[in-house]
N, C-alpha and C positions, 0 to 999 in steps of 0.2 A: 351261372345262377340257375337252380330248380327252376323256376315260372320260364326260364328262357324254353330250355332245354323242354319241357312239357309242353307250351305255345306254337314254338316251333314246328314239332311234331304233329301237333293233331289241325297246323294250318294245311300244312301239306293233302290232311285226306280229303274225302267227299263232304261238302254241308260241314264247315269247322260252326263252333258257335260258342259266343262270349260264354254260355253257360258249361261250357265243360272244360274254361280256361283254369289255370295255376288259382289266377284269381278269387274265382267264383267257389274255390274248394275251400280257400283260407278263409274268405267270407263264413261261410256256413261251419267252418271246424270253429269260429266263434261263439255261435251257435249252437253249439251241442251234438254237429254231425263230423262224423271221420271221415276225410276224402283220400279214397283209394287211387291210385293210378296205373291202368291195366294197358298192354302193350302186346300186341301180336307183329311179328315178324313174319318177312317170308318165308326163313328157311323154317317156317313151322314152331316157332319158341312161342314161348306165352309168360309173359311178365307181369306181377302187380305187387305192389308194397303200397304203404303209407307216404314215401317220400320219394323224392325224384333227385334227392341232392348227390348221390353216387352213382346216378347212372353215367356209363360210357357209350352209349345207344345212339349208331348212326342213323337218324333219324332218314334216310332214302331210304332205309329199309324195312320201315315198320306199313304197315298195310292197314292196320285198324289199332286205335284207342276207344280208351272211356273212363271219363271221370265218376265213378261210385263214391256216391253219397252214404254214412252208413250210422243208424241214430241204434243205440240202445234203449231199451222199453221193458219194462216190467221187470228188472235181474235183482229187486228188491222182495226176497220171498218167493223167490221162483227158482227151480234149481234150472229151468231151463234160462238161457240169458237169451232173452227173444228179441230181435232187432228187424229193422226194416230198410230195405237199400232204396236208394234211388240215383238212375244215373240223367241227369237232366241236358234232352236234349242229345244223347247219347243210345249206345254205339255210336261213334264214327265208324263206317267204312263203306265200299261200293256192296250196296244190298242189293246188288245184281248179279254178283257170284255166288253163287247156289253153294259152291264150298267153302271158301271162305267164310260165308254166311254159318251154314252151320258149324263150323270150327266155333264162331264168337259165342254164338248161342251155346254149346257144349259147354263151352267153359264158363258163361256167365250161370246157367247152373247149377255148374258143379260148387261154383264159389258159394253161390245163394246157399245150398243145401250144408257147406262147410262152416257157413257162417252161423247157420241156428236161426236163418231169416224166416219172417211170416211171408215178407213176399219180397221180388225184387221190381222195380218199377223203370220202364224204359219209356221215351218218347221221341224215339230217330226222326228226325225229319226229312220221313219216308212219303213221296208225295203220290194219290191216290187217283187227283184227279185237279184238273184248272179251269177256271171262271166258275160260274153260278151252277149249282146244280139245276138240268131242266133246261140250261139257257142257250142261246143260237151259237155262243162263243162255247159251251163245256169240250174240255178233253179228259178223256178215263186214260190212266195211267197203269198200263196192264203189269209194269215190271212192280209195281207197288203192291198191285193186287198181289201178287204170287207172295211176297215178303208178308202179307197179311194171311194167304193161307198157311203158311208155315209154322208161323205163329200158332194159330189157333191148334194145329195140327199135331204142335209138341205140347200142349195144355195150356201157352198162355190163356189167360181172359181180356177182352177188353174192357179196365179198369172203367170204377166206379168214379175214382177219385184222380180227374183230368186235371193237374197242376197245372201246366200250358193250354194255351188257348190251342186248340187244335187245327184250325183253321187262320188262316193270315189275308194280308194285302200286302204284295209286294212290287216296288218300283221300281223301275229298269234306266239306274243313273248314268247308265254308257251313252246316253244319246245325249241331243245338244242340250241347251238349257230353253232355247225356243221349241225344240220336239216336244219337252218332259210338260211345260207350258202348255201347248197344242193338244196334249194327251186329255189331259185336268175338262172338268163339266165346265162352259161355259161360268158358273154360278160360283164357281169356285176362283175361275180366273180375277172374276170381277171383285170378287171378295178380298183377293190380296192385294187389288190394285186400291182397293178403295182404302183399304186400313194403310197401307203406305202413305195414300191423301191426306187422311185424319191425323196423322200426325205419329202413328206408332213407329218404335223404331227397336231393331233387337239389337241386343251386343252378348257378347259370352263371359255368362256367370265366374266367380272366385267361388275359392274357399271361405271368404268371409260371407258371400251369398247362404252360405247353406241352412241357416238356422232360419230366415226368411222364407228360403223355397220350401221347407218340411213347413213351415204354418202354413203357405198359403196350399201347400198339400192336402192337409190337416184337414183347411177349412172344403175344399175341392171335395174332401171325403164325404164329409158330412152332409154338405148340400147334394151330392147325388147318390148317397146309401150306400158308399162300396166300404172294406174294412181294407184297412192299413195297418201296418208293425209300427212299434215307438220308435222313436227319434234317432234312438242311437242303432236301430236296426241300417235305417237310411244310410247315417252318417258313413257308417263303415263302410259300404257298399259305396256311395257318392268319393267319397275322401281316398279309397284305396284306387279305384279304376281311373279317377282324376288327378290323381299321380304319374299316371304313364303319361301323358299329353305331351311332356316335351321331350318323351324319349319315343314317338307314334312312329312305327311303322309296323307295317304289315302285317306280325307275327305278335304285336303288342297288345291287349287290350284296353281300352281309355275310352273316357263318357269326357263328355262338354252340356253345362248349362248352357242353354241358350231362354234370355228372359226379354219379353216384350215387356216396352216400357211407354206410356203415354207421359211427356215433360218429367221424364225422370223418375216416374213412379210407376215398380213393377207392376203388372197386372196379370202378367200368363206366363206360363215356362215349359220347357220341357228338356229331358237330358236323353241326349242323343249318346248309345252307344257304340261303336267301332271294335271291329274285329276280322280280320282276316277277309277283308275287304267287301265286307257285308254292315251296313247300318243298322241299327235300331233303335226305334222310338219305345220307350221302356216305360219311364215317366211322368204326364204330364197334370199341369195345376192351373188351373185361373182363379180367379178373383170377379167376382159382377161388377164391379166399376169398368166402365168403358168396354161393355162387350159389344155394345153398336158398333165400336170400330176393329171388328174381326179379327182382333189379336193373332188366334191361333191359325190363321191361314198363314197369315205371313211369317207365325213362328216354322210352320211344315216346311215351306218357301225355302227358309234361311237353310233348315235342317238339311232340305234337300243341295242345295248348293255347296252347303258346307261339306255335310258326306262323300259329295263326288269330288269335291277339292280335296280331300284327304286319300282319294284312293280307293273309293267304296264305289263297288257296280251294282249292287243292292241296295235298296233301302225296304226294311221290315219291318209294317206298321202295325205290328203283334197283335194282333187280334182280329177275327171276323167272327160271327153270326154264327153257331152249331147248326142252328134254321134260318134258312134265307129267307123268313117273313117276319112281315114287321109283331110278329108276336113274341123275335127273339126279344133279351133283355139290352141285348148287343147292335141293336137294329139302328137307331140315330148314330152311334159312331161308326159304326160301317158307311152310312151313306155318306158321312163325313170324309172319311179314310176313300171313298170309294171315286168323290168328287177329286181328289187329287193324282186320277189319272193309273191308279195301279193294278195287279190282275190277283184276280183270287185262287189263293194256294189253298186245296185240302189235304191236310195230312192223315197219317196212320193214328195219330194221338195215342195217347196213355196205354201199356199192355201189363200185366203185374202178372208173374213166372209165382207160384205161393208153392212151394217144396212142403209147407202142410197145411195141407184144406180147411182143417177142425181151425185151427187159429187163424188162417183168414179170412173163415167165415166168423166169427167170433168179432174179430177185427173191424171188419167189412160193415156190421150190424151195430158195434156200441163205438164207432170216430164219426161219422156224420153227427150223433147227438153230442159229443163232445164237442164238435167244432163249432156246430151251432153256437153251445152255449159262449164259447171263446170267443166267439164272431160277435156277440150280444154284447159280452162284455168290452170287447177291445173299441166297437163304436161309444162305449158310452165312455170310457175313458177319455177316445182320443176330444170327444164333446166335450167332455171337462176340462182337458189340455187347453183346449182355445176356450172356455171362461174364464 
């Protein structure tokens, strides 16, 4: 099967990630975007089509992938047909080969410039630096730095428009489940023991869950201001990745509901996803009934447990603070994410390659106000959706 034969392959390199899975291409080719799949080899080949279903490619011998993302724009009344790439979460490969490195970058490009792109947009999870900036624990990541000069060096820019969170918490599920416990604040421990007392108790969500977990989404949104996609954005994304479950290994990728329930009635959730032996917490929902008894500590608890039960020596609690004070807007969920014992990743974030300037700066200047107003809109919809 294509997802095999692709999954496989890009579990093999450096940093694999549910986002540049078979999966996550079909998702978004739903959507309106073309997932390309590009393949560099030792003996120096360089591969990319739209499909993977005729590949013969022994996958010990490819050194770097990347899943491109690629949306058409403007090709109504324009003779140019102008589009815009993104590879999320991508390059895969060791950005500590200076050659190899530059081989991936030549040919990503050369693609960009073949394709009539405004820009192409990368976010490798190229790491800079760990723990807090400023703090007794920081390490600066010098092999990072150089992959950031280079960058800048052949004209990327560091993008305006950062899709991922660029900054992480990550947990180190190799240890025992008394270490990962012992890691966690004081405040946090107590939190999971207490909601265990009160009577919470998690189990793992169905498919028949799903229409419940997007409202109590829905409503999660609107009580703390963030915007969400419709229903059936979700669905596809929930329903395809929760499909692999009972065929999980390794090279597969698959999400699990996991819903806190107080005597039966949900209250918190969140869907934990798996991938090449890395976790992640993607998305989660509560409900104001019964948050006295700290749901989501002991939803993390399970998560965490569960992910090391499947195979995962990560867990990646996608998001941290761009400022480590409390002026970020990201600041309460950090210290949340922060109390359960994990270490702060900084990454390279967002770089956009624009083959021509006039139209990414054009670009650059009228999609913040469009999105804006998208943003404006899609809150007041999803508001209507729960009237």
């Amino acid at each position: 099967m294509a997802n095999n034969i692709w999954n496989e392959l890009i579990s093999k390199l450096p940093n694999p990630h549910f986002l540049q899975t078979y999966e996550w291409g079909q998702v978004k080719e739903k959507y309106g975007w073309t997932p390309y799949y590009a393949v560099w080899t030792e003996d120096g080949k360089f591969y990319i089509s739209q499909t993977t279903d005729n590949w013969s490619l022994n996958t010990d011998h490819c050194i770097a992938a990347c899943l491109i993302l690629k949306k058409q724009i403007l090709n109504r009344g324009f003779s140019a047909r102008l589009s815009i790439l993104y590879a999320p979460k991508g390059p895969l490969l060791d950005w500590n080969n200076a050659s190899l490195r530059t081989r991936v970058l030549n040919d990503l490009q050369t693609f960009a410039k073949k394709q009539g792109a405004i820009f192409l947009k990368i976010d490798p999870d190229i790491v800079l630096g760990r723990g807090v900036p400023n703090s007794e624990g920081e390490a600066i990541e010098n092999n990072g730095q150089a992959a950031s000069a280079e960058l800048s060096r052949r004209g990327w820019v560091y993008s305006s428009d950062q899709i991922q969170f660029r900054n992480t918490v990550l947990i180190d599920l190799s240890a025992t489940e008394e270490e990962m416990l012992a890691r966690m604040k004081p405040k946090t421990r107590y939190n999971i023991r207490l909601s265990e007392k009160k009577g919470v108790s998690v189990r793992v969500g169905t498919m028949g869950d799903l229409p419940m977990l997007y409202k109590m989404y829905a409503e999660t949104s609107v009580r703390d201001g963030f915007v969400i996609r419709d229903e059936n954005y979700y669905m596809t994304v929930w329903k395809l990745f929760m499909s692999n479950v009972e065929r999980l290994t390794f090279n597969v990728p698959s999400c699990i509901p996991l819903i806190a329930e107080v005597e039966n009635e949900p209250v918190a959730a969140i869907f934990l996803f798996m991938f090449a032996g890395c976790a992640y917490y993607v998305y989660g929902m509560s409900r104001n009934l019964h948050r006295e008894k700290m749901p989501t500590y002991l939803l993390q608890w399970e998560a965490m447990k569960r992910a090391k039960a499947g195979g995962c020596s990560t867990y990646d609690l996608w998001g941290a603070p761009e400022v480590f004070d409390e002026s970020d807007p990201m600041w309460g969920v950090y210290r949340f994410k922060e109390g359960l014992g994990g270490e702060v990743i900084r990454t390279l974030g967002a770089y956009d390659f624009a083959p021509n300037k006039l139209w990414y700066k054009l670009y650059a200047e009228v999609m913040p106000r469009v999105l804006d107003v998208m943003r404006s809109r899609g809150k007041e919809k999803t508001k209507q959706g729960l009237e």
